[in-house]
VOPAGU-2260 file (C-alpha; in pm, 1 decimal, decimal comma):
REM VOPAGU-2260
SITE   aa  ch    i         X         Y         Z
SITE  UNK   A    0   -9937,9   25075,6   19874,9
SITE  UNK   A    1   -9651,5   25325,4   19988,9
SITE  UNK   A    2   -9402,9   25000,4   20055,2
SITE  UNK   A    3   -9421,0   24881,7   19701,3
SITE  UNK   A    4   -9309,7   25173,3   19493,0
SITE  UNK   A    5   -8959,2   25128,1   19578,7
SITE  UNK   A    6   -8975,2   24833,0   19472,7
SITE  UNK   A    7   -9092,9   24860,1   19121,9
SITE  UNK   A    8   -8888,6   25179,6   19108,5
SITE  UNK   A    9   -8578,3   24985,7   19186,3
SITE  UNK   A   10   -8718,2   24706,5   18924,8
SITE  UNK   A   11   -8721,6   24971,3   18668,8
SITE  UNK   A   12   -8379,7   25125,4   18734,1
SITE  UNK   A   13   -8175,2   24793,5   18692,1
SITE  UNK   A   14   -8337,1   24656,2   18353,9
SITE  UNK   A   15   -8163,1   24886,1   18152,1
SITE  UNK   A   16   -7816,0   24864,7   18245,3
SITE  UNK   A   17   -7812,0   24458,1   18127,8
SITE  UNK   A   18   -7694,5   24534,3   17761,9
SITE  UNK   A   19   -7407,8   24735,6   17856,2
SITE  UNK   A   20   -7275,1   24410,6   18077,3
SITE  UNK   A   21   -7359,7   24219,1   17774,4
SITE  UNK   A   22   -7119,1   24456,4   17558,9
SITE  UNK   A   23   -6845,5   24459,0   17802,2
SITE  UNK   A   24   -6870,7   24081,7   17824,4
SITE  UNK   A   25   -6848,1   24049,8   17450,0
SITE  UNK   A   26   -6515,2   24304,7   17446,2
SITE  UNK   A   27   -6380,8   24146,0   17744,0
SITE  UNK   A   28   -6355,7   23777,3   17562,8
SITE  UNK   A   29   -6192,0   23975,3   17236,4
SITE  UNK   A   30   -5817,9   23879,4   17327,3
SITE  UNK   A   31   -5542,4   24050,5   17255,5
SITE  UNK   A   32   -5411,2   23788,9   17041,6
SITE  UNK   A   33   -5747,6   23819,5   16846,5
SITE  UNK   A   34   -5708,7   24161,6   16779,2
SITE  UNK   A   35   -5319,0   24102,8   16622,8
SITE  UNK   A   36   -5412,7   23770,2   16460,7
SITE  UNK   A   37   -5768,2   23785,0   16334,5
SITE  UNK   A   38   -5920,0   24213,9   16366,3
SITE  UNK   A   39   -5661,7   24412,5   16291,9
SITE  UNK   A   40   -5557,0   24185,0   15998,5
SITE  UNK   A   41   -5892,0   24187,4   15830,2
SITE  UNK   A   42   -5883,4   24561,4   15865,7
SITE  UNK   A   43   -5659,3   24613,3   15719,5
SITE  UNK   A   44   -5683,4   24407,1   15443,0
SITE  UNK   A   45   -6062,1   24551,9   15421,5
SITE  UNK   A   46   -5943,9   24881,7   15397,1
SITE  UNK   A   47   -5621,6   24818,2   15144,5
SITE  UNK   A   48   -5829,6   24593,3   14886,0
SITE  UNK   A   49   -6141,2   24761,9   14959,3
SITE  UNK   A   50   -6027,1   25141,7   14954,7
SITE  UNK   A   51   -5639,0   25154,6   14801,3
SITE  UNK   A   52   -5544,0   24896,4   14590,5
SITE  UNK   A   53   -5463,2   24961,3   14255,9
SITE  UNK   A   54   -5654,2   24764,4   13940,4
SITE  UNK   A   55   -5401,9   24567,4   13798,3
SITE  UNK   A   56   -5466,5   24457,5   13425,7
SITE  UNK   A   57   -5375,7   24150,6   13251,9
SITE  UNK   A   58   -5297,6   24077,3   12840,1
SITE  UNK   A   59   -5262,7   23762,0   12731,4
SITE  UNK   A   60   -5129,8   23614,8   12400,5
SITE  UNK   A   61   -5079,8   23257,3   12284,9
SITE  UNK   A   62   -4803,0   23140,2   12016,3
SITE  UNK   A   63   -4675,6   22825,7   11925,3
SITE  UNK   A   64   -4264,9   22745,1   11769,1
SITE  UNK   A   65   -4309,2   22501,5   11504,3
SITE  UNK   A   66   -4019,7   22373,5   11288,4
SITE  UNK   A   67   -4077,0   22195,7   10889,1
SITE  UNK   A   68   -4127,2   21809,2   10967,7
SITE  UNK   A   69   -3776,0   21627,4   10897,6
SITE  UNK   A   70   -3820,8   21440,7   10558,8
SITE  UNK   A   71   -3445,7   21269,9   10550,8
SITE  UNK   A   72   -3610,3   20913,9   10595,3
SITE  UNK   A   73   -3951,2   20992,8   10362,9
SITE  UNK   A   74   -3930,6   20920,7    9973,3
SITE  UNK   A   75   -4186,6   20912,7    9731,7
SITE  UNK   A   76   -4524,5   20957,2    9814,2
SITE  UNK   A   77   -4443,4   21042,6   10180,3
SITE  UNK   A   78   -4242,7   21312,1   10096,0
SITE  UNK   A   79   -4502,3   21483,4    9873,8
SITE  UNK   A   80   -4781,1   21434,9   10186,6
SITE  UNK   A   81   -4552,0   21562,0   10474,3
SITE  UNK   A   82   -4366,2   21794,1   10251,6
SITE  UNK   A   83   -4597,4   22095,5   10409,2
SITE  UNK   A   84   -4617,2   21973,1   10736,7
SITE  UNK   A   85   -4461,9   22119,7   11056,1
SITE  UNK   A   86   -4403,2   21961,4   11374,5
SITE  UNK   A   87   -4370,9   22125,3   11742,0
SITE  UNK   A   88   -3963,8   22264,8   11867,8
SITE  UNK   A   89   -4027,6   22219,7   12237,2
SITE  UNK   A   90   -3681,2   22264,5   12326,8
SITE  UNK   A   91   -3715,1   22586,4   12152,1
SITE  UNK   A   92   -4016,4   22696,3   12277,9
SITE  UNK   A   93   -3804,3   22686,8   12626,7
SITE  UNK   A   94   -3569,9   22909,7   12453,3
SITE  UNK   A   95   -3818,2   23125,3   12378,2
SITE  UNK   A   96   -3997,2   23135,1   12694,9
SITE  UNK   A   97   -3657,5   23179,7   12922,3
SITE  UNK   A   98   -3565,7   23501,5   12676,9
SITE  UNK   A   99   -3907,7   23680,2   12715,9
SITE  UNK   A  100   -3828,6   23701,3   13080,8
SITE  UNK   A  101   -3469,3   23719,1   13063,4
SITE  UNK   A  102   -3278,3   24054,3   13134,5
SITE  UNK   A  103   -3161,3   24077,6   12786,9
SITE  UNK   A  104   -3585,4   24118,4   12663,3
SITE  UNK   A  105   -3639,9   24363,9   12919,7
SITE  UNK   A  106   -3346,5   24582,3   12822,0
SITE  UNK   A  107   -3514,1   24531,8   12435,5
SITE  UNK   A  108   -3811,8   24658,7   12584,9
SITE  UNK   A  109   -3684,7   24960,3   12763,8
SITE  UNK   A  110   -3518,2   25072,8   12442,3
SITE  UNK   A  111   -3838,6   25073,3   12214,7
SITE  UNK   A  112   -4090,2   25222,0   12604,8
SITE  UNK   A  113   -4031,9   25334,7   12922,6
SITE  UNK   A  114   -4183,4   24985,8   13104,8
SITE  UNK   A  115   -3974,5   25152,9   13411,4
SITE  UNK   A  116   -4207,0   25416,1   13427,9
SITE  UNK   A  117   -4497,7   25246,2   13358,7
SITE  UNK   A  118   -4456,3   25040,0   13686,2
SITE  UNK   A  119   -4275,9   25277,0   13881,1
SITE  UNK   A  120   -4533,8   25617,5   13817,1
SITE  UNK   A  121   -4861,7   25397,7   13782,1
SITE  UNK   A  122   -5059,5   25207,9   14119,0
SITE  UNK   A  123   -5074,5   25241,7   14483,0
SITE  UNK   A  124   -4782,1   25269,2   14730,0
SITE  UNK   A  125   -4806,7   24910,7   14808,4
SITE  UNK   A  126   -4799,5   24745,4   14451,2
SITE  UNK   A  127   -4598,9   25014,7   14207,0
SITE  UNK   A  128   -4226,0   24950,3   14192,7
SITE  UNK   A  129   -4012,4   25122,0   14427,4
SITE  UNK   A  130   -4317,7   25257,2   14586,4
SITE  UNK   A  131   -4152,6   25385,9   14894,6
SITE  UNK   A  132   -3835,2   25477,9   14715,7
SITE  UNK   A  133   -3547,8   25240,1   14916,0
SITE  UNK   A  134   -3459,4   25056,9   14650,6
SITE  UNK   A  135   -3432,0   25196,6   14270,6
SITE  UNK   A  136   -3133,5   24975,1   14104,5
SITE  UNK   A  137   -3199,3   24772,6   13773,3
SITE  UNK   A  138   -3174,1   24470,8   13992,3
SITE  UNK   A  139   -3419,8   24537,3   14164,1
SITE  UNK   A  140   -3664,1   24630,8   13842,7
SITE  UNK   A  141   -3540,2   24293,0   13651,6
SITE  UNK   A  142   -3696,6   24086,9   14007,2
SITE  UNK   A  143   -4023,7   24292,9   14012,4
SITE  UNK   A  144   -4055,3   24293,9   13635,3
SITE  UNK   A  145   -4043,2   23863,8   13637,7
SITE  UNK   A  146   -4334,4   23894,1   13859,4
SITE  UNK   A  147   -4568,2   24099,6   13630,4
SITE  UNK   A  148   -4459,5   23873,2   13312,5
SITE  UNK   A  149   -4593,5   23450,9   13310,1
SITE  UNK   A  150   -4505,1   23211,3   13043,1
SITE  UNK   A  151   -4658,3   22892,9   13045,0
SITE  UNK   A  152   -4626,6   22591,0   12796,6
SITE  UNK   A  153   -4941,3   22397,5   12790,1
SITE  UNK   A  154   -4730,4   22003,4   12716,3
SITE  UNK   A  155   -5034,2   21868,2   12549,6
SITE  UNK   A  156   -5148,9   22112,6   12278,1
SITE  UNK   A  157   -4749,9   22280,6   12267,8
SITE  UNK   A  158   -4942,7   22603,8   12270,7
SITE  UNK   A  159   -4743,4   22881,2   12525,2
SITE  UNK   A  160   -4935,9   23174,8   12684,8
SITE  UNK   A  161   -4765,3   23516,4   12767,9
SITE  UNK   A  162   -4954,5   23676,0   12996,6
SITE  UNK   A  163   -4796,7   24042,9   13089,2
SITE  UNK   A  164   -4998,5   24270,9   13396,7
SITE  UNK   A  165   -4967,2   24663,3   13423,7
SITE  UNK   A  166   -5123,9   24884,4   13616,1
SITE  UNK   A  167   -5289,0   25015,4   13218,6
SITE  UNK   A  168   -5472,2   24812,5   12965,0
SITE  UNK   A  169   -5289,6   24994,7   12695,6
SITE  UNK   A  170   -4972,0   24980,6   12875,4
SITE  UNK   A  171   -4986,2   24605,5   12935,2
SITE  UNK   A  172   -5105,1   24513,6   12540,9
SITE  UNK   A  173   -4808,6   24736,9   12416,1
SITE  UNK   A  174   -4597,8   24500,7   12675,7
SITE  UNK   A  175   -4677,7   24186,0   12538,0
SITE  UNK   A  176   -4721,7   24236,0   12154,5
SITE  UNK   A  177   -4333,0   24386,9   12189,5
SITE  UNK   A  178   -4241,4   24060,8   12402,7
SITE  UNK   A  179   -4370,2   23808,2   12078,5
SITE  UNK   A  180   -4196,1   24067,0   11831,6
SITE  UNK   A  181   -3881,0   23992,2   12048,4
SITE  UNK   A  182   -3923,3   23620,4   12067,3
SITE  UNK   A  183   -4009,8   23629,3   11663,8
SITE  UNK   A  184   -3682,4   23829,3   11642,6
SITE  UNK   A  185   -3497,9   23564,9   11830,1
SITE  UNK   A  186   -3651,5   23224,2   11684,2
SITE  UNK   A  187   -3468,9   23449,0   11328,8
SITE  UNK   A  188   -3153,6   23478,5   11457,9
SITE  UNK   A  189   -3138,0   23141,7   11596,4
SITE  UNK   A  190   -3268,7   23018,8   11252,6
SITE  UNK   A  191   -2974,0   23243,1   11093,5
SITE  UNK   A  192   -2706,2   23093,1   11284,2
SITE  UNK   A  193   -2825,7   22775,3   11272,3
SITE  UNK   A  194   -2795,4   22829,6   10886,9
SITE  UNK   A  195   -2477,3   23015,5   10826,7
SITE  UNK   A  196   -2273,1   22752,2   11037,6
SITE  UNK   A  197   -2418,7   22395,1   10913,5
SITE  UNK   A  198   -2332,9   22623,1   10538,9
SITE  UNK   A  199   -2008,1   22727,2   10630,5
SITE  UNK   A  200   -1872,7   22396,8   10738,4
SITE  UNK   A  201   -2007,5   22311,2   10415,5
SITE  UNK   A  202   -1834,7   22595,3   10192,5
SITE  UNK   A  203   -1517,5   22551,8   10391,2
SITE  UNK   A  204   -1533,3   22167,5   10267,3
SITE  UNK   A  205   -1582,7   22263,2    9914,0
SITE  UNK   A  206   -1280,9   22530,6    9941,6
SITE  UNK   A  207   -1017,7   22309,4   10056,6
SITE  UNK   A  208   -1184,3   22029,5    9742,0
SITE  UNK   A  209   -1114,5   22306,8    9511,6
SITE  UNK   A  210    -773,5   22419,4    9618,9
SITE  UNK   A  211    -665,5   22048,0    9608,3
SITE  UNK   A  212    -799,2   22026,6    9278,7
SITE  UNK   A  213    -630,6   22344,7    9125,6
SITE  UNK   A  214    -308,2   22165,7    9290,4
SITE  UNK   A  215    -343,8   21845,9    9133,2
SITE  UNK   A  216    -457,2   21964,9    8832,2
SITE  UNK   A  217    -154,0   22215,2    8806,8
SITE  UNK   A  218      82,0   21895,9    8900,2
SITE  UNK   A  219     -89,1   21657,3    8617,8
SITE  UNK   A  220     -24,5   21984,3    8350,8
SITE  UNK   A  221     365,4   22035,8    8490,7
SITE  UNK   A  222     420,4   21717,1    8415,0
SITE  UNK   A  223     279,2   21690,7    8058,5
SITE  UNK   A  224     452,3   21968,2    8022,6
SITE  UNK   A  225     779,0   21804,5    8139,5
SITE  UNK   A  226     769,4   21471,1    8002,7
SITE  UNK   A  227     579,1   21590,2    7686,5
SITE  UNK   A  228     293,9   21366,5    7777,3
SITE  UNK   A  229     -64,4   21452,6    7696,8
SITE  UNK   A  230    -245,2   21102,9    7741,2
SITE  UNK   A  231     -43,3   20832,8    7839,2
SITE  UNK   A  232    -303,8   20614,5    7740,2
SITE  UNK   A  233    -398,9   20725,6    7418,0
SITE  UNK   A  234     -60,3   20803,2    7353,5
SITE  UNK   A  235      46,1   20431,7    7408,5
SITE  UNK   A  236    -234,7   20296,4    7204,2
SITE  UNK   A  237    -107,1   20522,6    6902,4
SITE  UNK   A  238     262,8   20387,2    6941,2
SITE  UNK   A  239     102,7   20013,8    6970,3
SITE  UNK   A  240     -96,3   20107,2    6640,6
SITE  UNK   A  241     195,8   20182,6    6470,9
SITE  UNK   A  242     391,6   19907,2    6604,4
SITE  UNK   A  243     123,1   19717,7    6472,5
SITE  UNK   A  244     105,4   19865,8    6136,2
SITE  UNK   A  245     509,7   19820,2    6097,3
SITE  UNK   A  246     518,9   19478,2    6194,6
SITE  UNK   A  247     225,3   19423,1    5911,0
SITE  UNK   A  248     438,5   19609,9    5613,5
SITE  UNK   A  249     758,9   19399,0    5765,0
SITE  UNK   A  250     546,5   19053,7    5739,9
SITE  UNK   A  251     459,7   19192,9    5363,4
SITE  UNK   A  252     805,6   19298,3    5258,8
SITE  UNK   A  253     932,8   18922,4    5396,6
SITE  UNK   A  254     668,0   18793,5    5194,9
SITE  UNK   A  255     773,0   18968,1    4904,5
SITE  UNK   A  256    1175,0   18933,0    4917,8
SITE  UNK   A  257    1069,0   18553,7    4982,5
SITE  UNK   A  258     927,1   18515,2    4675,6
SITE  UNK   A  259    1119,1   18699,0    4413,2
SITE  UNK   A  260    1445,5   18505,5    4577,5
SITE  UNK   A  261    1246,8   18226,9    4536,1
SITE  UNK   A  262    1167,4   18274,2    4167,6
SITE  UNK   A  263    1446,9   18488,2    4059,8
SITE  UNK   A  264    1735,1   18457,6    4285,2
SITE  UNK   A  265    1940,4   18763,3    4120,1
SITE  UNK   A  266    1642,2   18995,6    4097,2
SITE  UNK   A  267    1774,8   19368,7    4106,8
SITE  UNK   A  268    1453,5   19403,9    4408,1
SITE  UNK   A  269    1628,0   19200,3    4644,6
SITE  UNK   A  270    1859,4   19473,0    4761,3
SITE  UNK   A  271    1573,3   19745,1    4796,7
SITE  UNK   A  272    1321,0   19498,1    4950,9
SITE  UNK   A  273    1579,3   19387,9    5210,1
SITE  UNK   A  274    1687,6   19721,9    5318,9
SITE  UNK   A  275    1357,0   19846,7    5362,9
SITE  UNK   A  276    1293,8   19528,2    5589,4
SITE  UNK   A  277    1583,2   19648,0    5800,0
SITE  UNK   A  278    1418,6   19977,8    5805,0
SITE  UNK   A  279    1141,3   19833,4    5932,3
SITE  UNK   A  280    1269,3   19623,3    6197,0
SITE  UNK   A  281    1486,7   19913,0    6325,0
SITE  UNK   A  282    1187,1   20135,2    6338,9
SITE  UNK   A  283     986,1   19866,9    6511,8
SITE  UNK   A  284    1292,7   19821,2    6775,0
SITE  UNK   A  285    1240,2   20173,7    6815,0
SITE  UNK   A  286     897,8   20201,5    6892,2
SITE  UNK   A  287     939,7   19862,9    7157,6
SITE  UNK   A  288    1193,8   20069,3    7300,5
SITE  UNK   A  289     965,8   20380,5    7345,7
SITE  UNK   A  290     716,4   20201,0    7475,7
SITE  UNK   A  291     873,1   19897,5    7718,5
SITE  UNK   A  292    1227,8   20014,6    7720,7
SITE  UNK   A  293    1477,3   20084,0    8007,3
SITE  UNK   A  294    1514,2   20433,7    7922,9
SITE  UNK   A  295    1380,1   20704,5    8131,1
SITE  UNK   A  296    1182,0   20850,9    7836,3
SITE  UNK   A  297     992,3   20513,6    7775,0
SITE  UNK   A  298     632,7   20487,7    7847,2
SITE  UNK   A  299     652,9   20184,7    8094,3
SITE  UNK   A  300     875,2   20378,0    8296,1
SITE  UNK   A  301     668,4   20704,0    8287,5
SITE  UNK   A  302     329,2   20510,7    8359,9
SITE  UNK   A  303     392,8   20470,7    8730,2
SITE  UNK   A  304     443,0   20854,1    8774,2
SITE  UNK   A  305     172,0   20971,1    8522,0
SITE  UNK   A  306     -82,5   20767,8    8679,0
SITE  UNK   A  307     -20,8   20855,2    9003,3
SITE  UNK   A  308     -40,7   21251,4    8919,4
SITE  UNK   A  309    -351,2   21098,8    8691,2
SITE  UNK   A  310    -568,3   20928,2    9021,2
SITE  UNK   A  311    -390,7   21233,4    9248,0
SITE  UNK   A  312    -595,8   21494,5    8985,6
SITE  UNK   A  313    -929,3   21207,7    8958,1
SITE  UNK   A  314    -945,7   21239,3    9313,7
SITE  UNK   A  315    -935,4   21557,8    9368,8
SITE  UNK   A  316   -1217,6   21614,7    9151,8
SITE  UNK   A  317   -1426,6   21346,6    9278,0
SITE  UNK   A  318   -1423,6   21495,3    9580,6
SITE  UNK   A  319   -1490,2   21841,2    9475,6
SITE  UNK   A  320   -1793,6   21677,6    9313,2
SITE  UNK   A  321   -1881,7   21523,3    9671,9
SITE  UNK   A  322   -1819,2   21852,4    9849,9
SITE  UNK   A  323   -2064,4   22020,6    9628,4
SITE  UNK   A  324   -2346,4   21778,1    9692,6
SITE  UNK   A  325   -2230,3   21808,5   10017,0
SITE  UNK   A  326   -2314,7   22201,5    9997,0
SITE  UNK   A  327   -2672,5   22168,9    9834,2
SITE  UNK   A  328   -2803,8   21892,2   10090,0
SITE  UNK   A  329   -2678,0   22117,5   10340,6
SITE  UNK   A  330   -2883,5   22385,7   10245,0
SITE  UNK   A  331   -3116,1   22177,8   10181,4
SITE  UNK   A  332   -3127,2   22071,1   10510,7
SITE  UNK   A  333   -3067,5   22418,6   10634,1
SITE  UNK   A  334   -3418,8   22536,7   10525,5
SITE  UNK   A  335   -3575,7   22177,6   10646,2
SITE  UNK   A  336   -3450,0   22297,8   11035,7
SITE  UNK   A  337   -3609,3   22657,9   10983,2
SITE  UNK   A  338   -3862,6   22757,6   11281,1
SITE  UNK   A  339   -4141,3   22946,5   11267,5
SITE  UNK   A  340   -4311,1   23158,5   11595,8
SITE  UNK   A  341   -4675,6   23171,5   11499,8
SITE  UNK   A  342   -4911,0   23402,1   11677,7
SITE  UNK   A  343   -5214,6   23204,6   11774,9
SITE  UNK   A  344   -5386,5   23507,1   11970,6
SITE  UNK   A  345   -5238,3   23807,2   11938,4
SITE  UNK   A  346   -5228,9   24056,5   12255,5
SITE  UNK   A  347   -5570,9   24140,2   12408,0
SITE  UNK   A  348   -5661,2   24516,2   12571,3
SITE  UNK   A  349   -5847,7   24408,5   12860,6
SITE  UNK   A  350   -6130,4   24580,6   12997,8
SITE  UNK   A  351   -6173,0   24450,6   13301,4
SITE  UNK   A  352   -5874,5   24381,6   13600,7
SITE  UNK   A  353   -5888,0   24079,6   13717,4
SITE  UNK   A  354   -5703,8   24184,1   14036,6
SITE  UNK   A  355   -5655,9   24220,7   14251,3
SITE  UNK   A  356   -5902,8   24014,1   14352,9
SITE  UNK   A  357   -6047,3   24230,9   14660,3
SITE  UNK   A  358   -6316,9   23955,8   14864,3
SITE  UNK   A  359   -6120,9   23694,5   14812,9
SITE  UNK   A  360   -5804,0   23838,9   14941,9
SITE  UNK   A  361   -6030,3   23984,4   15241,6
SITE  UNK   A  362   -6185,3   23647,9   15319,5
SITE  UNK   A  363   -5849,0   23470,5   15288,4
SITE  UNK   A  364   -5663,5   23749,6   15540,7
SITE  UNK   A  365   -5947,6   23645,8   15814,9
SITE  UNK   A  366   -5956,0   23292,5   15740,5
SITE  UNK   A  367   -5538,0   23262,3   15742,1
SITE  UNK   A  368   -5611,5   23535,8   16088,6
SITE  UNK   A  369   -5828,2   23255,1   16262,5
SITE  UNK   A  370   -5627,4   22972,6   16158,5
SITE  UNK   A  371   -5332,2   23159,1   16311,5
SITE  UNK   A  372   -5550,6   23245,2   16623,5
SITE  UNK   A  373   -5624,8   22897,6   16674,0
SITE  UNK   A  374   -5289,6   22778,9   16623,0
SITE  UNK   A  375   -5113,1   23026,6   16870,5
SITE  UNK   A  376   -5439,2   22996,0   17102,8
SITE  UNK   A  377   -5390,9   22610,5   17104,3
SITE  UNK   A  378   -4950,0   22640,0   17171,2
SITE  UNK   A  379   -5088,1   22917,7   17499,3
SITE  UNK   A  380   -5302,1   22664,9   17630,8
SITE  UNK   A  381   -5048,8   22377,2   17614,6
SITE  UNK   A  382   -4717,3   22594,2   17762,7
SITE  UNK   A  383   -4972,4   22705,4   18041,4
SITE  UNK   A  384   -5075,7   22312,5   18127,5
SITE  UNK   A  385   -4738,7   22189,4   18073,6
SITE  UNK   A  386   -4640,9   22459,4   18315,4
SITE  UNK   A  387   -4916,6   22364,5   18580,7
C-alpha cells in the first residue's frame, strides 16, 4: 500500500496544470498580425463608438421648385384648365441644390449663426471640426461643412431632401430651415432677373419705336410746314372738286353764249358771258397747273416727297404699336416663367441621433479586421511557398 501513494499523489499534482497549457496554446496561435488587423482594431472601435463618440443629429426637410405650366401653344378651353397648373424646373432644382452647399450659402449662414462654432465647440475630438487644432482656415470649414449638409433629388416624384447633421437637435433644425430660406431667397432673385432682362429688352424696343416716331412725326410736320401742306390727299381731292365744279359753270356759260348768239347774234350778254368763260378757263388752267404742273409747288411734284415722309411717319407708328404688344406679351410671359420653392416638410427637431451608428460600425471594424487578416495571412503564406 506504501508504493501506490506516490502514484496517485503525482496523479493529483499534474491534473491541474492542463488549463494553463490550454491558455497559453490559445495566446500562442493569436498572431501578431491578428492583434494589428483584427484585436486591436475592434478595440478600439469598441471603445470610440461604445465610450466617446459624440451623438450626431440629423434634420431633414423636403421642397420641391415648380414653375407656372407654359400656355403659349394652349387656347380656349385648355388654357382655362392648365391656367393654374405648375409643372417641375429640374434644371433649377440643380441650381438650387448646388447653392445650398455652395460657399456663397455657408457665408449666408455664418452671417445670420455662428455654424463655425456649432461644429467646432460641440462633439468628441474625433468628429468636431478642427478637433485637434492643425488646421482652422475657412477652407478647411467649407470641406467639413459639405459633409454634414446632403441634397438629394428624388427623379421620379422631383421632390429634393435637405438633410443637415449637428452635433444639437436645435442647432441642426435652425441649420436647415435657414438653408430653404436661402434657396427661397435665390429661386426670387433668379425669378427677378429673369424678369427685368426679358422686360428690358422689351422697353429698350419700345424706346428706340418711340424716338423714331417723334422723328418722323417731327419730319412729316416740317414739311407741312414748309410746303404748306396739311393732307396731300384731301387737299388734292378739294382742288379736283373745284376743278370739277369750274369745268361745270364753263360747260353752262358755253351753253348759254351758244344760245343767245344763236338767237340774237348782237345781244349786249355776249361780251359778259364770254369773258367770264375766259375767266373760267384761266382759272381751270390754274388749278391743272397746281395740281399736274411742272412747277415745284404743284401737287404731282410734291406727292413723291410727302408720301414718303407720310409711310416714313405710318411706319414708325406701326411699329411703336408692335413694340408695345411686344412689351405686354413679354410680361406676360415674364410672370408665366415665375418659380416657386415650396416647402413640402418643413425642418424636423429630431429626438433621436441616428449616428453614429455604434454596433454596426463595431461589427463592420472586425469584419473589414478579418477580411484584412485573411487577405495579408493568405499573401504570407504564398511569399513563404514561393520562397521554398
Amino acid at each position: 500500500m506504501s508504493e501506490q501513494l506516490p502514484v496517485v499523489a503525482a496523479v493529483e499534482n499534474t491534473e491541474p496544470a492542463k488549463p494553463k497549457k490550454t491558455k497559453k496554446s490559445l495566446l500562442r496561435k493569436i498572431t501578431p498580425l491578428m492583434w494589428a488587423t483584427v484585436i486591436v482594431p475592434t478595440l478600439v472601435s469598441t471603445v470610440y463608438f461604445g465610450f466617446i463618440a459624440s451623438e450626431r443629429f440629423t434634420s431633414q426637410s423636403s421642397f420641391v421648385v415648380r414653375s407656372p405650366k407654359g400656355q403659349s401653344s394652349l387656347n380656349g378651353l385648355g388654357a382655362i384648365l392648365q391656367g393654374t397648373g405648375f409643372s417641375r424646373a429640374q434644371d433649377d432644382i440643380y441650381t438650387v441644390q448646388e447653392y445650398m452647399q455652395s460657399r456663397s450659402a455657408l457665408e449666408s449662414l455664418r452671417a445670420l449663426m455662428p455654424v463655425r462654432e456649432f461644429y467646432e465647440t460641440k462633439g468628441d475630438i474625433f468628429s468636431r471640426f478642427n478637433g485637434f487644432g492643425l488646421s482652422g482656415e475657412d477652407e478647411a470649414f467649407y470641406q467639413y461643412y459639405r459633409g454634414k449638409v446632403s441634397v438629394r433629388l428624388d427623379s421620379v416624384s422631383g421632390i429634393s431632401s435637405l438633410k443637415v447633421m449637428a452635433f444639437d437637435a436645435e442647432e441642426a433644425q435652425k441649420i436647415n430651415a435657414a438653408l430653404l430660406k436661402q434657396g427661397e431667397k435665390l429661386i426670387n432673385q433668379l425669378n427677378a432677373r429673369a424678369r427685368q432682362d426679358t422686360i428690358r429688352y422689351a422697353e429698350e424696343a419700345v424706346a428706340v419705336a418711340e424716338e423714331q416716331v417723334k422723328k418722323a412725326s417731327q419730319n412729316l410736320t416740317d414739311y407741312r410746314i414748309s410746303n404748306g401742306v396739311f393732307d396731300l390727299k384731301a387737299q388734292s381731292e378739294v382742288q379736283m372738286s373745284l376743278v370739277s365744279k369750274l369745268q361745270d359753270e364753263l360747260i353752262v356759260i358755253q351753253t348759254q353764249l351758244d344760245q343767245v348768239r344763236a338767237v340774237t347774234p348782237e345781244n349786249p350778254q355776249i361780251p359778259g358771258l364770254v369773258a367770264r368763260e375766259k375767266s373760267l378757263r384761266k382759272e381751270i388752267s390754274q388749278q391743272l397747273r397746281a395740281i399736274s404742273g411742272g412747277s415745284e409747288g404743284s401737287l404731282t411734284r410734291q406727292a413723291a416727297d410727302y408720301q414718303r415722309v407720310f409711310l416714313e411717319n405710318e411706319l414708325a407708328e406701326k411699329q411703336l404699336a408692335a413694340a408695345m404688344t411686344s412689351l405686354e406679351g413679354a410680361k406676360a410671359e415674364a410672370d408665366r416663367q415665375q418659380l416657386y420653392l415650396e416647402v413640402i416638410s418643413l425642418p424636423s427637431k429630431p429626438d433621436l441621433a441616428l449616428e453614429p451608428k455604434r454596433v454596426y460600425n463595431i461589427v463592420a471594424t472586425l469584419i473589414i479586421g478579418l477580411m484584412v487578416y485573411g487577405i495579408v495571412s493568405l499573401l504570407a503564406a504564398s511569399i513563404r511557398e514561393h520562397k521554398n
